[in-house]
C-alpha positions in Angstrom: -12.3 29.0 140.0 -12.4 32.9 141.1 -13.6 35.5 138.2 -12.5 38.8 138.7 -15.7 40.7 137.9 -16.7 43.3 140.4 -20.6 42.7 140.2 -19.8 39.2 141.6 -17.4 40.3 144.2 -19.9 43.0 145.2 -22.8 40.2 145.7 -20.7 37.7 147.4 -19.7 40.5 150.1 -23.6 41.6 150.5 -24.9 37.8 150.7 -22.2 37.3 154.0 -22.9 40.7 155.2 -27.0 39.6 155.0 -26.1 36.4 156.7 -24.1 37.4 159.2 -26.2 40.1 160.1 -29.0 37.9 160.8 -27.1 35.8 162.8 -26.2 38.7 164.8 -30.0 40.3 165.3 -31.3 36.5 166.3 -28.4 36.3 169.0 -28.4 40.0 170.4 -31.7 40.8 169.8 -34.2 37.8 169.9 -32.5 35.1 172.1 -31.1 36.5 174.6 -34.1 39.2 175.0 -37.0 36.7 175.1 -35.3 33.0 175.7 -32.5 33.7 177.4 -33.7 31.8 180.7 -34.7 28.8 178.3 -33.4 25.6 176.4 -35.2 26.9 173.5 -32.7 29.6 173.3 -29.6 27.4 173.0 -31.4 25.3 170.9 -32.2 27.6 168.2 -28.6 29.8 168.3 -27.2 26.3 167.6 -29.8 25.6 165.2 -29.4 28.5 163.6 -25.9 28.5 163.5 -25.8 25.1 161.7 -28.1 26.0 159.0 -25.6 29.3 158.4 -22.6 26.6 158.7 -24.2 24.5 155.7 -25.1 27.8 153.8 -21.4 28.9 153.8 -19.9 25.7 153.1 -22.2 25.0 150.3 -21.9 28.8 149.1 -18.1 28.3 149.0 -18.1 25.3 147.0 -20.2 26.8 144.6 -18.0 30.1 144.2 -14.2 28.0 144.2 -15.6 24.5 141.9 -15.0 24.7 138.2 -18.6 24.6 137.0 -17.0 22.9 134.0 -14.4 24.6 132.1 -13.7 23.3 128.6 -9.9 23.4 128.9 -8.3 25.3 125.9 -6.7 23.1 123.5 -2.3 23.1 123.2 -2.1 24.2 119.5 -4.7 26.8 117.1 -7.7 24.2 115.7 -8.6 24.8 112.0 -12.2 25.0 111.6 -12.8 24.6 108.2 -13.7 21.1 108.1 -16.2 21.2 111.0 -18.8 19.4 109.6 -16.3 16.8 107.5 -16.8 13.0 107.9 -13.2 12.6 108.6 -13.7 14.7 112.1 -14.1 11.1 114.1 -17.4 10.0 115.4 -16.2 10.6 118.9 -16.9 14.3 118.0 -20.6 13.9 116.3 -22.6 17.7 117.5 -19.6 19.0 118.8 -19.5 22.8 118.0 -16.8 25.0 117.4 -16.3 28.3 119.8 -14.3 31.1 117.9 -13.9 33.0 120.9 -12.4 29.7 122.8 -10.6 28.9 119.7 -11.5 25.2 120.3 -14.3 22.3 120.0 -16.7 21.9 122.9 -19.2 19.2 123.7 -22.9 19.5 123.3 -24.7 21.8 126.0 -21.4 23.5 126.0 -22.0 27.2 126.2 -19.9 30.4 126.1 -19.7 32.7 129.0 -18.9 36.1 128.3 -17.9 37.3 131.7 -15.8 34.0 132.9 -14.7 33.8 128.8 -14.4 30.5 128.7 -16.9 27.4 127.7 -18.9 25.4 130.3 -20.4 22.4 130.0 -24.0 22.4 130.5 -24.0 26.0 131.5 -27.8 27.1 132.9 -26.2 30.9 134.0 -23.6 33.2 135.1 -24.9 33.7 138.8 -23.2 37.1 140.2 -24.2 35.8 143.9 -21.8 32.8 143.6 -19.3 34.8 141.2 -19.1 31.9 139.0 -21.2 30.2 136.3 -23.9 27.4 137.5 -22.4 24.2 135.3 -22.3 20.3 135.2 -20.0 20.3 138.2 -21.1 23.1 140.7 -25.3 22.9 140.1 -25.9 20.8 142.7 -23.7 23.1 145.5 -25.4 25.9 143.9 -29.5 24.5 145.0 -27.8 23.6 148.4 -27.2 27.0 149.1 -30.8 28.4 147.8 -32.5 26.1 149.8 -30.2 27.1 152.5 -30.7 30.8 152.3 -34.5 30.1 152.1 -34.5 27.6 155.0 -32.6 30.4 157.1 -34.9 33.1 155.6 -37.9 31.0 156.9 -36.7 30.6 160.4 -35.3 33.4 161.0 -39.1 35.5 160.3 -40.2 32.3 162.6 -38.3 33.2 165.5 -39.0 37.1 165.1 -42.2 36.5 165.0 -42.4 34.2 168.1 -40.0 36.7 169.9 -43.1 39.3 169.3 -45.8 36.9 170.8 -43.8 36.6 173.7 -43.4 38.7 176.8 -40.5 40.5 176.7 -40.0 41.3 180.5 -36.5 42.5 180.3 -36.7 45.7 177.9 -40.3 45.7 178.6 -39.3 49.1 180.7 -36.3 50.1 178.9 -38.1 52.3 175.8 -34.8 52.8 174.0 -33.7 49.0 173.9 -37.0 48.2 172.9 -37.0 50.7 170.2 -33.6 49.2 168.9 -34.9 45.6 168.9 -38.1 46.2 166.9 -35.8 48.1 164.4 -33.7 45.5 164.1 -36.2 42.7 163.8 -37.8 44.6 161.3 -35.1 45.2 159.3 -34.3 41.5 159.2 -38.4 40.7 158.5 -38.2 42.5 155.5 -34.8 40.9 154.3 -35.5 37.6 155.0 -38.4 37.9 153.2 -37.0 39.6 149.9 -34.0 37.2 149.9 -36.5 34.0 150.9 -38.5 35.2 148.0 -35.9 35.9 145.9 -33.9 31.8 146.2 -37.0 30.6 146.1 -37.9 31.9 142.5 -34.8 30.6 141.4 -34.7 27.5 143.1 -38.2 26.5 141.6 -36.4 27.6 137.7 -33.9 25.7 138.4 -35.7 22.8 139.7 -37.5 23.1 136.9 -34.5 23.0 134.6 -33.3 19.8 135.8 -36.7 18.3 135.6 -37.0 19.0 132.0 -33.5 18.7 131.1 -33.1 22.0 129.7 -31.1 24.3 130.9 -31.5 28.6 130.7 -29.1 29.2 128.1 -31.1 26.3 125.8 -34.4 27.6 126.9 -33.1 31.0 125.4 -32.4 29.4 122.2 -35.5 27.0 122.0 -33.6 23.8 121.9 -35.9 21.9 123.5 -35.4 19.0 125.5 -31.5 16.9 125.7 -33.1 13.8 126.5 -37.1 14.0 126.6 -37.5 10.0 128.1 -35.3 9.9 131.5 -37.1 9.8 134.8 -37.1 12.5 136.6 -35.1 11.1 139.7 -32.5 9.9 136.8 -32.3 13.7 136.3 -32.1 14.9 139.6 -29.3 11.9 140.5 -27.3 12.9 137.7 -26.9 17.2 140.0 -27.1 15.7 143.2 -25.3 12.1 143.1 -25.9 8.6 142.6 -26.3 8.6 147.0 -29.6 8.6 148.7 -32.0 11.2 148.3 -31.4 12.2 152.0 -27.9 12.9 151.5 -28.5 15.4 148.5 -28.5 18.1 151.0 -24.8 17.5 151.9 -22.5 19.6 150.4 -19.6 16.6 150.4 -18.7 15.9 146.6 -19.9 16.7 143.5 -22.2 14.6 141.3 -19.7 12.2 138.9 -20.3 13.2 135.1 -20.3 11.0 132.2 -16.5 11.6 130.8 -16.1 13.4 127.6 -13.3 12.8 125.2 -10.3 14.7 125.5 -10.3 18.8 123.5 -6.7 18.0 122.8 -4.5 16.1 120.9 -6.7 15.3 117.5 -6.6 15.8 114.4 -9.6 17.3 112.2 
């Protein structure tokens, strides 16, 4: 699913540019200037360059899966008799959506930008250029705690790189100068992205926990379902798999089906 909005486009070019920029600065300019004659410094560009693998891969599976797009029904729906008895119990706190011109399923929500209905839609995330739904959440938190775990290491290695001799531009005042500029320039945006995922990792952490996502926060709905466990919660973004395999962007989590938005009468 690719929305045309140029906010999102704008953001998903800046977050590769940011990552690949740090890649590049830990390479050029903190390997091979301070661990170049060690294993430490193959070990951390592959490292590094694993953590930036998973990052894009869950990124991309974020931006391209349909958070879960409520498909537009095959004929206009009459919605006069919304709340009639003869609607089919199937439908009980369905809600209509004039703009979609169709019935959508609770925790449904409208998006304005991607104009179409998700299912338990938390936001419209620029970053991934797509709306964080039922089917995409959990890709979405891999690459926050991705970004965060690069963030973190990549300050980690800068600041080790300082603590160490640095014998080979140790006489070379202009490469110095170049490296500390660099490594500063990556400090500070590891830290203001780090910061940044973190914040909204911890929301939407928090969202899962309680069951309620931004959008129904917003409104004040309160809790979907107050009495599930909190690892029911968590399995139902991140799969039915074991807890270490959460972290692997493979599949998405299976859903509860809903019934079919076409082909009935009401």
């Amino acid at each position: 699913m690719f929305v045309r909005d140029p906010c999102g486009i704008v953001c998903i070019l800046v977050t590769y540019l940011a990552v690949f920029y740090a890649d590049y600065v830990i390479i050029q300019w903190v390997v091979l200037q301070t661990m170049v004659d060690s294993l430490w410094g193959t070990f951390n560009v592959v490292m590094f360059n694993t953590v930036i693998f998973m990052l894009i891969i869950a990124h991309i599976k974020a931006v391209i899966t349909d958070p879960g797009t409520i498909p537009l029904p095959q004929t206009r729906v009459d919605f006069s008799d919304i709340h009639s008895s003869e609607s089919g119990c199937e439908f009980v706190n369905w809600t209509a959506c004039v703009r979609c011109e169709t019935y959508r399923p609770p925790r449904a929500h409208h998006c304005r930008i991607c104009q179409r209905c998700i299912r338990r839609m938390d936001h419209h995330c620029p970053w991934i250029n797509n709306c964080v739904g039922e089917r995409n959440q959990k890709y979405f938190i891999q690459f926050l705690i991705y970004v965060g775990a690069l963030s973190i290491y990549a300050i980690t290695l800068v600041v080790v790189s300082w603590m160490k001799e640095c014998k080979d531009c140790s006489q070379d005042i202009p490469l110095k100068q170049t490296r500390i500029m660099h490594s500063i320039i990556l400090l500070l945006e590891s830290a203001l992205f780090g910061m940044f995922v973190t914040a909204i990792l911890v929301d939407q952490l928090q969202a899962i926990l309680t069951d309620e996502t931004a959008v129904e926060q917003v409104q004040k709905q309160g809790p979907y379902r107050p009495h599930r466990s909190k690892m029911a919660l968590l399995g139902e973004v991140c799969g039915e798999d074991h807890p270490t395999l959460w972290l692997l962007p493979c599949w998405a989590a299976p859903r509860k089906a809903e019934p079919p938005l076409v082909d009935y009468e009401v």
